[in-house]
Kinemage of the C-alpha trace (Angstrom):
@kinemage 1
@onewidth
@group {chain A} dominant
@subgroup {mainchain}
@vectorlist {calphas} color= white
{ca unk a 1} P 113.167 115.504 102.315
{ca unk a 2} L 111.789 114.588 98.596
{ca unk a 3} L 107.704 115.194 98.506
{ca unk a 4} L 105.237 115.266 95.716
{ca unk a 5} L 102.171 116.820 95.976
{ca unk a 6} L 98.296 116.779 93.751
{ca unk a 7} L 95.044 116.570 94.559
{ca unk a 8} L 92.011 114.171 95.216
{ca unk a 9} L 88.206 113.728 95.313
{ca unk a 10} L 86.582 113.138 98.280
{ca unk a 11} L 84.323 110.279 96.971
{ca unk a 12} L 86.986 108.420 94.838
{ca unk a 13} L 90.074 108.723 97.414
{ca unk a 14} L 93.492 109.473 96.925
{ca unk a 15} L 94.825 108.068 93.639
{ca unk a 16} L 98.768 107.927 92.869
{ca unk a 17} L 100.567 106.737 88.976
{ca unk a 18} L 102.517 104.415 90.922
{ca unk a 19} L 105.531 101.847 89.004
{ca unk a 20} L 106.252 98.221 90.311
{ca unk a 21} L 109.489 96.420 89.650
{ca unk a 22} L 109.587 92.751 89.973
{ca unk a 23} L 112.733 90.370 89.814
{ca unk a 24} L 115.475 90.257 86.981
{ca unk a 25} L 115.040 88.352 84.414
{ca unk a 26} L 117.245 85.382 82.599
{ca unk a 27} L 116.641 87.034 78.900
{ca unk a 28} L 119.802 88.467 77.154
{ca unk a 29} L 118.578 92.326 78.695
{ca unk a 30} L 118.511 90.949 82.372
{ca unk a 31} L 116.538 93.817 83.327
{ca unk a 32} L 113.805 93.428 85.742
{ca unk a 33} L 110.149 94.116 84.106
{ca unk a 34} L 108.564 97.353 85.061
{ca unk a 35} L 104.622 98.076 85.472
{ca unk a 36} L 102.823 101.287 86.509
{ca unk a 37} L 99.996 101.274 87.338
{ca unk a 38} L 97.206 103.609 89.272
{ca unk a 39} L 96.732 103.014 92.974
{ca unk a 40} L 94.165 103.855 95.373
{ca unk a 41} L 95.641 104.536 98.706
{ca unk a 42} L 94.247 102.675 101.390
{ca unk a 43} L 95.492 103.639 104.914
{ca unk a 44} L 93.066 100.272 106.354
{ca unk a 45} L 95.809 98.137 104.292
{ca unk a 46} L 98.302 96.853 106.048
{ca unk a 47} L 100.580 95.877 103.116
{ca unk a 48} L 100.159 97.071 99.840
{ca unk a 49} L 98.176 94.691 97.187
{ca unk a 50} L 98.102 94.585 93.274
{ca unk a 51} L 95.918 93.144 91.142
{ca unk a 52} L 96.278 89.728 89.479
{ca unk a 53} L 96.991 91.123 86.182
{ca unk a 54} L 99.869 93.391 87.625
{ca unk a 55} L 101.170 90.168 89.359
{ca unk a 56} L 100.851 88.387 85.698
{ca unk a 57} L 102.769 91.139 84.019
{ca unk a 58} L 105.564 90.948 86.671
{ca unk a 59} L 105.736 87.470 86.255
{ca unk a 60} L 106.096 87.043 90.131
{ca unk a 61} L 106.674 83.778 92.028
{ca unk a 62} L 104.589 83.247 95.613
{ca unk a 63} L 106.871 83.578 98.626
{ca unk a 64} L 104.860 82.164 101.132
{ca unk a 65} L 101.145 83.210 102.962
{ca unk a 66} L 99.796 85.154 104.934
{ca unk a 67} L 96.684 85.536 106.999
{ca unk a 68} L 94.624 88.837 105.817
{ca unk a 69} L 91.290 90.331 107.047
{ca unk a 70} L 88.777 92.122 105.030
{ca unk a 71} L 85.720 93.676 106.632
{ca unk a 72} L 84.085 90.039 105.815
{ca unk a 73} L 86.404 87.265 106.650
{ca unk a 74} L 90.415 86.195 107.302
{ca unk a 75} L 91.701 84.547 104.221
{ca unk a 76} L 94.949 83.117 103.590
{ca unk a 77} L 96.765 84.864 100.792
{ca unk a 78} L 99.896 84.340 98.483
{ca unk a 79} L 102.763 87.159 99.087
{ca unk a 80} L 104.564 88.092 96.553
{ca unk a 81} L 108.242 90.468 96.365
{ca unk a 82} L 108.930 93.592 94.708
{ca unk a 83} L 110.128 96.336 94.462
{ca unk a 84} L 108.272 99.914 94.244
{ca unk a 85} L 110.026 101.690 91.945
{ca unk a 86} L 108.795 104.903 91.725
{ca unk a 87} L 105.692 107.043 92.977
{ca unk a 88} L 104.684 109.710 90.321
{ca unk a 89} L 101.475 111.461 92.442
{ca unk a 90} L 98.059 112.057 90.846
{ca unk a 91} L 98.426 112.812 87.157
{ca unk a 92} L 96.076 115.959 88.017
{ca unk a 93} L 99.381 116.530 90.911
{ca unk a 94} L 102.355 118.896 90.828
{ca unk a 95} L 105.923 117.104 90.929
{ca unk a 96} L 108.202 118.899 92.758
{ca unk a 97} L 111.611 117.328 92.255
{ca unk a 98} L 112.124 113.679 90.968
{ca unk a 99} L 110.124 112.164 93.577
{ca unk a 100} L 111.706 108.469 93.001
{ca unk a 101} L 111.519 106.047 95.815
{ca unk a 102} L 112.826 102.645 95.786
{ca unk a 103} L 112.396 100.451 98.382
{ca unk a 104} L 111.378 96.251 98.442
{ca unk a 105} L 108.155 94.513 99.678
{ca unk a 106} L 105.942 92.118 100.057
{ca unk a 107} L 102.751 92.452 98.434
{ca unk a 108} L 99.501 90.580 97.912
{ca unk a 109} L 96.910 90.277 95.689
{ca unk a 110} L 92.932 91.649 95.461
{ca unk a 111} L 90.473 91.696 93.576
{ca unk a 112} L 89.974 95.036 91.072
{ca unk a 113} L 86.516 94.421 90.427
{ca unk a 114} L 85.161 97.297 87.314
{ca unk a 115} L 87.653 99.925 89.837
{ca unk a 116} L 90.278 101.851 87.386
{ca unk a 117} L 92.941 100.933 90.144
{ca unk a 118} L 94.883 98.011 89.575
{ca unk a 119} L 96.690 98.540 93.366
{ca unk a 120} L 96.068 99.267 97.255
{ca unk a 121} L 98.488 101.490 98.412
{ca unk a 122} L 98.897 100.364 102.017
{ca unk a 123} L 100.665 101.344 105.189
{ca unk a 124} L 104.085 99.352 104.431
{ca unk a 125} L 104.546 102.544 102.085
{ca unk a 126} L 102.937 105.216 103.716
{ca unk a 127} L 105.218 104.626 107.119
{ca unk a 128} L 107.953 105.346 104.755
{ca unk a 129} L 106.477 109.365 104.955
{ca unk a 130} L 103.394 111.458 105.887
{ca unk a 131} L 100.880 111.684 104.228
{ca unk a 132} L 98.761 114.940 104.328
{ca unk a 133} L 95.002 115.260 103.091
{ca unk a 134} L 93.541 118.342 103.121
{ca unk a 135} L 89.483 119.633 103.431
{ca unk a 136} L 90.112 121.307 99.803
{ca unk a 137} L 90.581 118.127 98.031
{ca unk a 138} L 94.780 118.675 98.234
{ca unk a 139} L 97.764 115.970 99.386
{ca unk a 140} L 101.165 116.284 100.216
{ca unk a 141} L 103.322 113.288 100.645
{ca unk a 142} L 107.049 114.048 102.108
{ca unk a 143} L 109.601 110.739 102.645
């Protein structure tokens, strides 16, 4: 079982270098465009969101909507496929092993506000592993 491990502040939460991968392209390369980002993991999310400008750099058409709640309201949102390319682990984190994943979703979109996050890392990845937080500010992730 691949795992990465790093570590976190209490206040700020658990932050992961995370890489998006949206849908080929029709240039001459073909290749599908590739954005990392940093993601604050979010175990109240049901599906993983990215911000606006990650879905701008992906260049991502809607697939249909959804119904989401915040603590506020239920709005209807625009999902949006992908594919999660790669989780790299806090950039403070040990890598042990090539921790690549690759799997596809459906993702939609929030609002970053001033945050340094540009995603919400929610349970439609973390069911893929467990996810381990512990008192001394340390996380291990095995899938």
């Amino acid at each position: 079982m691949a795992h990465f491990t790093g570590n976190f502040d209490w206040e700020k939460g658990v932050l992961w270098d995370i890489a998006f991968q949206g849908e080929e392209t029709e240039e001459e390369s073909g290749q599908a465009p590739i954005v990392t980002c940093l993601g604050l993991v979010d175990t109240g999310a049901t599906i993983t969101c990215i911000s606006p400008d990650i879905l701008h750099r992906l260049n991502l058409p809607s697939r249909g909507k959804m119904e989401m709640r915040n603590a506020d309201e239920v709005i209807e949102k625009n999902l949006y496929f992908l594919s999660l390319a790669a989780v790299f682990g806090s950039m403070e984190g040990e890598r042990d092993g090539p921790p690549q994943v690759s799997f596809d979703l459906l993702v939609a979109t929030f609002n970053p506000g001033n945050s340094p996050y540009q995603a919400l890392i929610g349970r439609d990845i973390l069911h893929q592993g467990l996810l381990v937080l512990s008192p001394d500010g340390d996380f291990h992730f095995s899938y």
